[in-house]
C-alpha positions as CSV (number, residue, x, y, z in Angstrom):
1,X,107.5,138.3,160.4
2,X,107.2,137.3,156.9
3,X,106.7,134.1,155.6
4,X,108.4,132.8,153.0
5,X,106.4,130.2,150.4
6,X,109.0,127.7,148.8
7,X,108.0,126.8,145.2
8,X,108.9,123.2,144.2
9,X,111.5,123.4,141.0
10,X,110.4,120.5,138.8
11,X,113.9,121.3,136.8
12,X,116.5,122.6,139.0
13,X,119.8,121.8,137.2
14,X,121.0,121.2,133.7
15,X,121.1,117.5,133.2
16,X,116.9,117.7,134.2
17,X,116.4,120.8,131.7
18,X,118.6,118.2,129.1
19,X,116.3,115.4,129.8
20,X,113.1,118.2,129.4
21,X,114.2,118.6,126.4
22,X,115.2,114.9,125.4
23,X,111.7,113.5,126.2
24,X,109.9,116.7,125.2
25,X,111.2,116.8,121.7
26,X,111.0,113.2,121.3
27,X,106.9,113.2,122.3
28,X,106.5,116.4,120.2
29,X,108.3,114.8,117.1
30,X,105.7,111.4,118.1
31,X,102.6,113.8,118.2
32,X,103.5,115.7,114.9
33,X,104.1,112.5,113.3
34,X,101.1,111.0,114.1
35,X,99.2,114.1,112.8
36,X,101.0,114.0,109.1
37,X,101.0,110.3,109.1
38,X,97.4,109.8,109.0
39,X,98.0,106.4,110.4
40,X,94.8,104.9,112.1
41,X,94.7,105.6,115.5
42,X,94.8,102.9,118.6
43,X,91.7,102.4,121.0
44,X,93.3,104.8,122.9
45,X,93.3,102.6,126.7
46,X,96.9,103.1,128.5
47,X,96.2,98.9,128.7
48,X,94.1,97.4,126.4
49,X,91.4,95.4,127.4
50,X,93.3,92.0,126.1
51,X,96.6,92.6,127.4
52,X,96.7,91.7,130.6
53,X,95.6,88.1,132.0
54,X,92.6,89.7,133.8
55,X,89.0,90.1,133.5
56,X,88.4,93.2,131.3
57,X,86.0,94.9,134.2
58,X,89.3,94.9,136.2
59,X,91.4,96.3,133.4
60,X,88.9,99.1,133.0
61,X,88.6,99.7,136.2
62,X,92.5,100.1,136.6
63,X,92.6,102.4,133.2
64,X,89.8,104.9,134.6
65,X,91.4,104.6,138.2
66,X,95.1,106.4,136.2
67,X,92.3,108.7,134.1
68,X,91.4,110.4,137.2
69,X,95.3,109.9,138.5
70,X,96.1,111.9,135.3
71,X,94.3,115.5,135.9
72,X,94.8,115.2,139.7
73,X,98.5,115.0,139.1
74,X,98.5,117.9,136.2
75,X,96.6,119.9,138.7
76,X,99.3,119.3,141.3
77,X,102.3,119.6,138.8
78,X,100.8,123.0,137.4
79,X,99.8,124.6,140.9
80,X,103.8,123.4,142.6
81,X,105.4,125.1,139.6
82,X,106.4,128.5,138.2
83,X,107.4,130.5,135.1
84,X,108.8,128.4,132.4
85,X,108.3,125.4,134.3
86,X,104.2,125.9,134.8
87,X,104.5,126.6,130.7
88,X,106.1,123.2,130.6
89,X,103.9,121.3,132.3
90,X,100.7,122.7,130.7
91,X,101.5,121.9,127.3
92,X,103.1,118.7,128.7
93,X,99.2,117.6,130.1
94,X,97.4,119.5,127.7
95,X,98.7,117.0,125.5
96,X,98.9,114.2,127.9
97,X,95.3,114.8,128.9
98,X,94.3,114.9,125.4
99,X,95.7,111.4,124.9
100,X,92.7,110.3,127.6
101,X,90.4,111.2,124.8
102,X,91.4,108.1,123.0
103,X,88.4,105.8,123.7
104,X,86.0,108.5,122.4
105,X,88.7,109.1,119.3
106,X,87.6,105.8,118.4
107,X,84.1,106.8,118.0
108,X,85.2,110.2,116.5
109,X,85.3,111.0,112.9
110,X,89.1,111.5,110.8
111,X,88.6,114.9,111.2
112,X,87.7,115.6,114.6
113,X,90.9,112.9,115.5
114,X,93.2,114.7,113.1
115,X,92.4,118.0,114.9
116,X,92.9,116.2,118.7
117,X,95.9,114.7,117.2
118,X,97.1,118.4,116.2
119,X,96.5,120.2,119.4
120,X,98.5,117.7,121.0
121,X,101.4,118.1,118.5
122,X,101.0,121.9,119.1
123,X,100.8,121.7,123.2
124,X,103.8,119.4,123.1
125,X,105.8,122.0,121.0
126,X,105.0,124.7,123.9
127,X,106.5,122.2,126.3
128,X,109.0,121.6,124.2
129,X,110.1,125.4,123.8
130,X,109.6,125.7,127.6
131,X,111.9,123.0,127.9
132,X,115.0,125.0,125.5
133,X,114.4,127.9,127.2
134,X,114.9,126.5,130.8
135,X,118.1,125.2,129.9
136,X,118.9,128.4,128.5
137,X,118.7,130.2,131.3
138,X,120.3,127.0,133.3
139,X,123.4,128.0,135.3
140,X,125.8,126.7,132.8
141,X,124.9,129.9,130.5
142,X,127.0,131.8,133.1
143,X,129.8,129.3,133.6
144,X,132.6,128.4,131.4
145,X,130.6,125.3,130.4
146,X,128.9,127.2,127.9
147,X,130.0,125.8,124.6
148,X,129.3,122.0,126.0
149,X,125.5,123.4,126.5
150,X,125.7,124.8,123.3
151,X,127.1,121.6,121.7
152,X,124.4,119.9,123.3
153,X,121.4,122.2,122.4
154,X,122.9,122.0,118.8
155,X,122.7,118.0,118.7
156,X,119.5,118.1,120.0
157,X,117.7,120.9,117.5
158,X,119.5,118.3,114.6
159,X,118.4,115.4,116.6
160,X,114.2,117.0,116.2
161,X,114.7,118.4,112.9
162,X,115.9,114.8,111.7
163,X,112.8,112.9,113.7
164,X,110.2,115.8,112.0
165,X,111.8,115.0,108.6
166,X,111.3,111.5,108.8
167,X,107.3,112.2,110.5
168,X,107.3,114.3,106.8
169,X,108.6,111.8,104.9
170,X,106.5,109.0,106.2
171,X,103.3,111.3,105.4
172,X,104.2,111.4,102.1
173,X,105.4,108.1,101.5
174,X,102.7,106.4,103.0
C-alpha cells in the first residue's frame, strides 16, 4: 500500500501569494533602506528593556524566550514546505534570524552592521522573488482572471520600485 505524505502549502491560493508579496516587498524595500540609509541602528531587542512596566530580567527573559521561538519555528516553516514556498521561507528567516543579531550589532563595528544589514536586504529579495513567482504560477494564470493578476502584479512592482526610490533618495539626502 503506498502511503501518501501531505506537504503543508504555506500559500495555497492567490489572495495569500498577493499578501506574500505585499509584506515581502514591503520588508525587502525596509531592509534595503536601512542598508543605503546608513541610519544608526536600534539595540536590536524585539522589546526594549524600558518599554514595558516590568523588571528588565523579565523583559530579557521574555526576548530570549521568542529568540529560541524564532529558529524553532523557521525550522518547522522550512522542513513543512516545498519548492518555491521553502525558497520563501528561507530568505524570509534568513533575514528574520539575522534581525536576532541586533544586540551584538550594537557592539559591532559600521561595517560588520552594514554587511548584516545587506544580507538581510538580499535574503528578503529571494523571498520576495519566491513570493512573485508563486503567484505566477497561482491558478488565476490559467483562468480568465488573468489580466486582474496582472493589474495587480503591475501595481505592486510600481508600488517597490517607488518605496526603493525613496530608500535611494533618503541615502542621498541624508
Amino acid at each position: 500500500m503506498e502511503r501518501r505524505e501531505h506537504k503543508f502549502q504555506l500559500i495555497g491560493n492567490r489572495t495569500t501569494a498577493i499578501i506574500a508579496v505585499c509584506l515581502t516587498g514591503f520588508l525587502a524595500a525596509r531592509d534595503f533602506r536601512a542598508v543605503f540609509s546608513g541610519a544608526l541602528h536600534k539595540s536590536g531587542w524585539l522589546f526594549p528593556l524600558d518599554s514595558l512596566p516590568l523588571p528588565v530580567w523579565a523583559i530579557i527573559l521574555f526576548n530570549l524566550i521568542l529568540y529560541v521561538y524564532m529558529p524553532w519555528l523557521a525550522f518547522c516553516f522550512y522542513r513543512g514546505t516545498q519548492g518555491n514556498e521553502r525558497i520563501l521561507v528561507s530568505g524570509f528567516f534568513g533575514a528574520a534570524l539575522l534581525g536576532i543579531l541586533g544586540p551584538i550589532k550594537t557592539f559591532g563595528s559600521p561595517r560588520a552592521v552594514t554587511a548584516i544589514r545587506s544580507v538581510q536586504g538580499f535574503g528578503m529579495s529571494i523571498a520576495f522573488c519566491a513570493a512573485l513567482l508563486i503567484l505566477l504560477k497561482s491558478p488565476a494564470w490559467q483562468t480568465g482572471d488573468a489580466k486582474t493578476a496582472v493589474r495587480m502584479l503591475l501595481f505592486l512592482g510600481v508600488l517597490v520600485l517607488f518605496a526603493f526610490l525613496v530608500g535611494a533618495l533618503m541615502y542621498w539626502i541624508f
